[in-house]
PLY file of the C-alpha trace (Angstrom):
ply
format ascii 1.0
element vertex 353
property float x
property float y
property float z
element edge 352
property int vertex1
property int vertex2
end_header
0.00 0.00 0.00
3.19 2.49 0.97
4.97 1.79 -2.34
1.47 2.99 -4.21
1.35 5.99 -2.32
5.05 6.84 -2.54
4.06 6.95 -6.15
0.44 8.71 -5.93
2.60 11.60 -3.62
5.02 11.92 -6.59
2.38 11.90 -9.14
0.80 14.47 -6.81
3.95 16.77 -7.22
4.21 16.21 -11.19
0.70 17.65 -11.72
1.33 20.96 -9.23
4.36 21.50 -11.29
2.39 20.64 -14.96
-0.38 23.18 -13.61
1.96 25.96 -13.82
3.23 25.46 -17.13
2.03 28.22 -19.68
2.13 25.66 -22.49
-0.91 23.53 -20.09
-2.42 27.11 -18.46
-3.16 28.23 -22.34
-4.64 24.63 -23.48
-8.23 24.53 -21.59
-9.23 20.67 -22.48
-5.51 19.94 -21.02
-5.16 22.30 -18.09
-9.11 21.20 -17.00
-8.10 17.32 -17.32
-5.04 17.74 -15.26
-6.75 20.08 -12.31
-9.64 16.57 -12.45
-6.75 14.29 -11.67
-5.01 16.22 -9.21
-8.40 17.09 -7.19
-8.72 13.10 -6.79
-5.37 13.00 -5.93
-4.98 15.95 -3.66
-7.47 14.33 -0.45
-5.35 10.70 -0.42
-2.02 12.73 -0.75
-2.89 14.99 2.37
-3.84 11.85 4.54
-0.87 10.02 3.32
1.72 13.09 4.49
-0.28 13.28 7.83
0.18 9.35 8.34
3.92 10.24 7.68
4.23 12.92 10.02
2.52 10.80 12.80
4.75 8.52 12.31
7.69 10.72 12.32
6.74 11.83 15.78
6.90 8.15 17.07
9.80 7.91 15.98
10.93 10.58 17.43
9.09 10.22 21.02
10.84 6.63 21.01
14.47 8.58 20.39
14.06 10.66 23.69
12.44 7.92 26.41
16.20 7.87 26.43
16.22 11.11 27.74
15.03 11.25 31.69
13.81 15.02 31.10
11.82 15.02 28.26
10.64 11.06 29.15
7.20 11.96 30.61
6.40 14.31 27.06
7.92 11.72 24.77
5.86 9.05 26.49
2.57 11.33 25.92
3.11 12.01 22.65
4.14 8.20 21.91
0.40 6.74 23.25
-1.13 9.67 20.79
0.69 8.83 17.66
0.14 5.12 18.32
-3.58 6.42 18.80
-3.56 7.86 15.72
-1.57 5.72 13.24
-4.01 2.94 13.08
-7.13 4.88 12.12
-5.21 6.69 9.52
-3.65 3.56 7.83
-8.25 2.44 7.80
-8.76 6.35 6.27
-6.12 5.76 3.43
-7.16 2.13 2.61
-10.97 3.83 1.99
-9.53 6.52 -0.07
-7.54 3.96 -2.30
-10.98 2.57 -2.97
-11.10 3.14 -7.05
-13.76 5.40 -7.48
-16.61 4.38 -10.03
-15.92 6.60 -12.94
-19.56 7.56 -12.98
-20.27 9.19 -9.68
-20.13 12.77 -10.71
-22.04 12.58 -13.56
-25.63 13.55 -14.25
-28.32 10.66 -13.73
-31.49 9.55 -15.88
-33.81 7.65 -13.76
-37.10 5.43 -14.34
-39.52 4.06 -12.59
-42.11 2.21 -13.37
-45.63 0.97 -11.53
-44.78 -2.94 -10.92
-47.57 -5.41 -9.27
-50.50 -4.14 -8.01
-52.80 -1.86 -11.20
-53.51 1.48 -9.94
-51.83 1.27 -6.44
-48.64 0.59 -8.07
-49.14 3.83 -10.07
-49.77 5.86 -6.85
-46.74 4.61 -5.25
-44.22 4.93 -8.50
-45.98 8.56 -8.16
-44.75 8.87 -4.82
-41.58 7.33 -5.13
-41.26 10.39 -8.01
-41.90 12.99 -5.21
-39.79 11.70 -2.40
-36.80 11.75 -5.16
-37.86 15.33 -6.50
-38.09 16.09 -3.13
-34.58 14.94 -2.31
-32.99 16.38 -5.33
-34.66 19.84 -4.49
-32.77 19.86 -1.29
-29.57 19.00 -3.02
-29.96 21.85 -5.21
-29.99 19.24 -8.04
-32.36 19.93 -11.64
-34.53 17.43 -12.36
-36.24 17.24 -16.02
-38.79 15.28 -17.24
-37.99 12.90 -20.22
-41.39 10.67 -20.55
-44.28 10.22 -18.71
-47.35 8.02 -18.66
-49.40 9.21 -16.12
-53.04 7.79 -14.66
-55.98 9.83 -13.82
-55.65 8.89 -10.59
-52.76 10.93 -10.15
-49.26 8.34 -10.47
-47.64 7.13 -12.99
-47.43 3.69 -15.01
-44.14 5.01 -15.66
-41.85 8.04 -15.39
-38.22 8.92 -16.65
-36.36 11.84 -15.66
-33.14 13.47 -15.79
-31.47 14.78 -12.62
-28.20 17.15 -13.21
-26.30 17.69 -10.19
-22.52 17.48 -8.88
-22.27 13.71 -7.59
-26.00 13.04 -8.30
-25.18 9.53 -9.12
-23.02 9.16 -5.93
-25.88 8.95 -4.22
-29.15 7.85 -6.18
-27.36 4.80 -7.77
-27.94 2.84 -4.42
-31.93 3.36 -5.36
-31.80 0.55 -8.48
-34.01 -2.50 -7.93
-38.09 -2.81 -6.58
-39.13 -1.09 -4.17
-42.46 -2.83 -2.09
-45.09 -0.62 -0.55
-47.74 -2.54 2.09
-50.38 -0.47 3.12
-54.56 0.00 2.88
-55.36 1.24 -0.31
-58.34 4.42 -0.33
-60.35 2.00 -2.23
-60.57 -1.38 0.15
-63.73 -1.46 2.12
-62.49 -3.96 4.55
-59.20 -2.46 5.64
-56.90 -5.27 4.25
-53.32 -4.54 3.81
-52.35 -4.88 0.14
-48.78 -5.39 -1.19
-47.82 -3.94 -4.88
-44.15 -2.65 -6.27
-42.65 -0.42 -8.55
-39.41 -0.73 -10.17
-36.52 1.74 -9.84
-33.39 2.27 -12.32
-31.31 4.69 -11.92
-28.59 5.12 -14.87
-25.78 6.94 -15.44
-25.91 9.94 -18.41
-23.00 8.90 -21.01
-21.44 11.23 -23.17
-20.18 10.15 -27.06
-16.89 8.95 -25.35
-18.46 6.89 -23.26
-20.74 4.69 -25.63
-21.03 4.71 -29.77
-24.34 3.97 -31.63
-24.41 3.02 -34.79
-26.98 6.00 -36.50
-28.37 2.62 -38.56
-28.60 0.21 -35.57
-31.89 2.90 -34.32
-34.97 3.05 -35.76
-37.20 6.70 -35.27
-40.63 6.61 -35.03
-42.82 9.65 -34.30
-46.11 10.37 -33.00
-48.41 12.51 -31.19
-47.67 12.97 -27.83
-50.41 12.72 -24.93
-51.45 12.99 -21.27
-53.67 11.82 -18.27
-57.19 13.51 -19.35
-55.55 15.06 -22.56
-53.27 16.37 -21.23
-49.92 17.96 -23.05
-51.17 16.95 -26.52
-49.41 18.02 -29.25
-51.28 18.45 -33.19
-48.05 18.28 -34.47
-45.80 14.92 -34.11
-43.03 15.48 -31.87
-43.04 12.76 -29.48
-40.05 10.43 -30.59
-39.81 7.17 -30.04
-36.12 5.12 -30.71
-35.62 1.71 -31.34
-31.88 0.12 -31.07
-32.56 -2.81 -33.52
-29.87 -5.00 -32.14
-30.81 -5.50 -28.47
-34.42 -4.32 -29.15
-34.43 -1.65 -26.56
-36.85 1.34 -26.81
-36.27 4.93 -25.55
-39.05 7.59 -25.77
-39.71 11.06 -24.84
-43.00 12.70 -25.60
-42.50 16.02 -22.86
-40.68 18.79 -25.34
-42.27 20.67 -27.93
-39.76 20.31 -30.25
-39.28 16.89 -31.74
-35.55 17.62 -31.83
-35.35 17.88 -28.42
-37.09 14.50 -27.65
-34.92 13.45 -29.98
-32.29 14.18 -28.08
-33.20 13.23 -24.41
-34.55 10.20 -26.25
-31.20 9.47 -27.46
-29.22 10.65 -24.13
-32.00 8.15 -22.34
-31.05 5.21 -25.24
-27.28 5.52 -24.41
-27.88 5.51 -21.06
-29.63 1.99 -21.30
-27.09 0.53 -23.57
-23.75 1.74 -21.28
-25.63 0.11 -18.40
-25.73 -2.93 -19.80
-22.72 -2.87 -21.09
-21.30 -1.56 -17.54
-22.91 -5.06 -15.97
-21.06 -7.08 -18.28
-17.67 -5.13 -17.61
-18.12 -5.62 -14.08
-19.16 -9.18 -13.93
-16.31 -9.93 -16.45
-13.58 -8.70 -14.13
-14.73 -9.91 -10.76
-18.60 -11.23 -10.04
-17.05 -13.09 -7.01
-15.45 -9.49 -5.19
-18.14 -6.86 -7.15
-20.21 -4.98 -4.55
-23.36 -6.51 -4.45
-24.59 -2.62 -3.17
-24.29 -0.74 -5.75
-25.00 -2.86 -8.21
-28.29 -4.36 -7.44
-30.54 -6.60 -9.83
-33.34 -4.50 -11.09
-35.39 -7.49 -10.39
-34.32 -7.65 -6.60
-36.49 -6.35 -3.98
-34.00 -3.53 -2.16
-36.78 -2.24 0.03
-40.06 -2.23 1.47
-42.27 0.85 2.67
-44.29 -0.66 5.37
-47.77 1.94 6.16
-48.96 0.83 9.00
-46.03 -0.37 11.11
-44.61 3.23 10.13
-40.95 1.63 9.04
-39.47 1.26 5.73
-36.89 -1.17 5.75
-33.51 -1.56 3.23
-33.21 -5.34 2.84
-29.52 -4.98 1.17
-28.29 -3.79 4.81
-30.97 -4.73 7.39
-31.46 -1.45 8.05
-34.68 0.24 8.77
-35.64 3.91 9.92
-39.33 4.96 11.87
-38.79 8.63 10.43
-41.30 7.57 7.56
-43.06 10.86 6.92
-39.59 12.79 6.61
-38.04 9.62 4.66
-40.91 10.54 1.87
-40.42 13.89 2.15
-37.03 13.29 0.46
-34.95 12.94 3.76
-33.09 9.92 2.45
-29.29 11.04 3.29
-28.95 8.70 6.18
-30.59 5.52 3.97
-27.77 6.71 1.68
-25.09 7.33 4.29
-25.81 3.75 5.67
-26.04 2.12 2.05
-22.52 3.54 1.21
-20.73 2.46 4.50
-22.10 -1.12 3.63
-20.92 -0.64 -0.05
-17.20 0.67 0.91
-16.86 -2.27 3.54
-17.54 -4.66 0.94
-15.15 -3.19 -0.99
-12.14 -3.10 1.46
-13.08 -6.86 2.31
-12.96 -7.38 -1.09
-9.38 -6.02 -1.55
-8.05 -7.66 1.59
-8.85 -11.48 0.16
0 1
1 2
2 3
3 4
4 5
5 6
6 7
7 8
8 9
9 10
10 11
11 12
12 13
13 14
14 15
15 16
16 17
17 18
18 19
19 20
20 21
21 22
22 23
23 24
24 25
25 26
26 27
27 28
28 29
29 30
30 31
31 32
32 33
33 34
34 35
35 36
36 37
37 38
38 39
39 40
40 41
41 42
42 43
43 44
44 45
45 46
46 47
47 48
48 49
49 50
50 51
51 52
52 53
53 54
54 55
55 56
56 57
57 58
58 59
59 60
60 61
61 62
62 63
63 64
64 65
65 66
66 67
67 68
68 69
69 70
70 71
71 72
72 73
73 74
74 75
75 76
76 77
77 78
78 79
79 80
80 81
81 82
82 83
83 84
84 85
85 86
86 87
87 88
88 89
89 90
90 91
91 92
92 93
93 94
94 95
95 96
96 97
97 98
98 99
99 100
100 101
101 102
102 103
103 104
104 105
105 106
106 107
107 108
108 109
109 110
110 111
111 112
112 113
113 114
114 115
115 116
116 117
117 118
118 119
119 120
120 121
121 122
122 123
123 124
124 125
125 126
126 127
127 128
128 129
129 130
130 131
131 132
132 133
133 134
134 135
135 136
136 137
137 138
138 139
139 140
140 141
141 142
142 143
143 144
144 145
145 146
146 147
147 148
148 149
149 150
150 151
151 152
152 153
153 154
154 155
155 156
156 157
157 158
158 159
159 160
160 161
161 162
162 163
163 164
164 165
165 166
166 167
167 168
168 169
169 170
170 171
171 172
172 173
173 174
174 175
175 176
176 177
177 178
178 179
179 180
180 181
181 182
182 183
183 184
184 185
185 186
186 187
187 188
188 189
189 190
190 191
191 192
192 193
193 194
194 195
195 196
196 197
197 198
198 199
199 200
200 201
201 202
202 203
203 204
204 205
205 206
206 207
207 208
208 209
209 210
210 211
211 212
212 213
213 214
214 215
215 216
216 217
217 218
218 219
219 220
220 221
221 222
222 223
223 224
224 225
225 226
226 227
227 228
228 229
229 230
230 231
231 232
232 233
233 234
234 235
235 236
236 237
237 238
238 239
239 240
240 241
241 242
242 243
243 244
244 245
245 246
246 247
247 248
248 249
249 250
250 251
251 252
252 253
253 254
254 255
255 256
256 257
257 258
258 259
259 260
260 261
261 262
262 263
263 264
264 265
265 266
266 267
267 268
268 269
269 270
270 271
271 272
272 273
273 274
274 275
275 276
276 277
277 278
278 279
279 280
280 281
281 282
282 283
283 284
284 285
285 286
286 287
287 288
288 289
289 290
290 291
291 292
292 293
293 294
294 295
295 296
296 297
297 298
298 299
299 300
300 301
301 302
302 303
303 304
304 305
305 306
306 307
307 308
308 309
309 310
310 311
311 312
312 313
313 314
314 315
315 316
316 317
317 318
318 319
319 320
320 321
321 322
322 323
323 324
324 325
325 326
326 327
327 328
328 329
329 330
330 331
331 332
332 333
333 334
334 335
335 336
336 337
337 338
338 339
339 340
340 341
341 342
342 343
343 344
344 345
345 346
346 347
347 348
348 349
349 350
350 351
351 352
């Protein structure tokens, strides 16, 4: 681990000096790429130099025990810095965790009513608040992509687009079904009813990231439409796109113009295929030591809102909170907080086998 950040500290030291350079100050692309790779560097290289200057200081408390004056300091500052050391040495093995390439980037995110007709609707509609809610507190944009909403006020299903610093840091945990049990408005004899609504949350890919053939995608347009008529266009602009080889279909129906549901529809089509493609990656260089966190089946049931017991419990961890009211409201940061301790564990086990 020392040997890796010997070199990360003089990598560290090339980029401050490369940063100054009026050749790399004049070239933007350059000078932005190198400030990205020293800002990741920058928080494992100040831990690592405090780790060495803790350790410095043991070694020098051990030097002057010798010494009968300065014994009672030396031994003082000895029990500190062996204190110290070993919680450092954990800090640096978390920040040596590679970071997923996708956490600062924007996120599109679906869901969809699952099991259970019109109370799945109402729920995927509520699932669309608590997140709107959540992203409104980070300060994060969220746009609309497609909807299919029922007069009842949810959705069959929803896509949006949420644009934030390090949105996907923290919604990617969200991917999988999510289980509501409650009494619906409409049951006469108070029975507690079960129904689901899927969740994916995707990463939004740039050109680098993933190519598309233009021939592999079929365009279709139509008319786009609402709950009770709602949003309908005369004119065809909803867009529809088709990737012929895996079949998948991305639509957006919410702009005017049909160029820019062309667009989202494409951004929401790439986003699809790099997932998928992401999976494979993953499971090709490690299924056995891959967090199972952050990487949940879409199938898998990750958590279930329980009404009347007044709990919603995360099944990945075993965790459940009672603040249910504020946990709707789009207070989900400790979920989150608890959902990435569990992923980075796995991770450092995961390194130590």
């Amino acid at each position: 681990m020392f040997d890796n950040l010997e070199e990360l500290e003089r990598k560290f030291e090339e980029l401050n000096n490369k940063i100054m350079d009026p050749a790399i100050i004049s070239d933007r692309e350059q000078y932005g790429k190198i400030m990205k790779e020293r800002s990741d560097l920058e928080p494992i290289v100040a831990k690592y130099r405090e780790y060495k200057s803790v350790q410095k200081n043991l070694e020098d408390s051990k030097e002057l025990m010798n010494d009968p004056e300065m014994k009672d300091l030396a031994e003082a500052e000895m029990l500190e810095a062996k204190e110290k050391l070993p919680k450092l040495e954990e800090e640096l093995k978390v920040l040596l965790i590679p970071k997923d390439p996708d956490d600062d980037k924007n996120v599109i995110c679906e869901i969809r009513g699952g099991a259970g007709g019109d109370e799945a609707a109402l729920f995927a509609g509520e699932l669309f608040r608590m997140y709107s809610m959540y992203c409104e507190k980070n300060h994060w944009k969220v746009e609309i992509l497609n909807e299919n909403a029922t007069e009842l006020g949810g959705y069959k299903e929803i896509s949006f687009m949420v644009k934030g610093a390090g949105a996907y840091s923290r919604l990617k945990y969200e991917s999988g079904v999510h289980r509501v049990q409650r009494v619906p408005e409409t049951e006469t004899s108070g029975r507690i009813h079960t129904s689901t609504a899927s969740v994916s949350v995707l990463p939004e890919v740039e050109d680098v990231d993933i190519t598309i053939n233009p021939s592999d995608v079929k365009m279709e347009v139509f008319r786009a439409s609402g709950a009770g008529g709602q949003h309908v266009n005369k004119t065809s602009s909803a867009v529809r796109l088709i990737h012929i080889p895996t079949g998948i279909v991305a639509e957006c129906q919410t702009e005017r113009s049909q160029f820019q549901n062309k667009d989202y529809a494409m951004k929401l089509l790439k986003s699809r295929l790099y997932s998928i493609e992401k999976e494979k990656r993953d499971s090709e260089i490690d299924s056995a030591r891959r967090s199972q966190i952050g990487n949940a089946d879409r199938s898998e049931k990750v958590r279930t809102y329980n009404f009347p017991q007044g709990r919603i419990t995360d099944h990945r961890i075993g965790f459940s909170t009672f603040r249910f009211q504020n946990f709707l409201d789009g207070d989900l940061d400790e979920m989150i907080d608890n959902l990435t301790a569990a992923d980075t564990a796995e991770k450092l086990k995961g390194n130590e086998e």
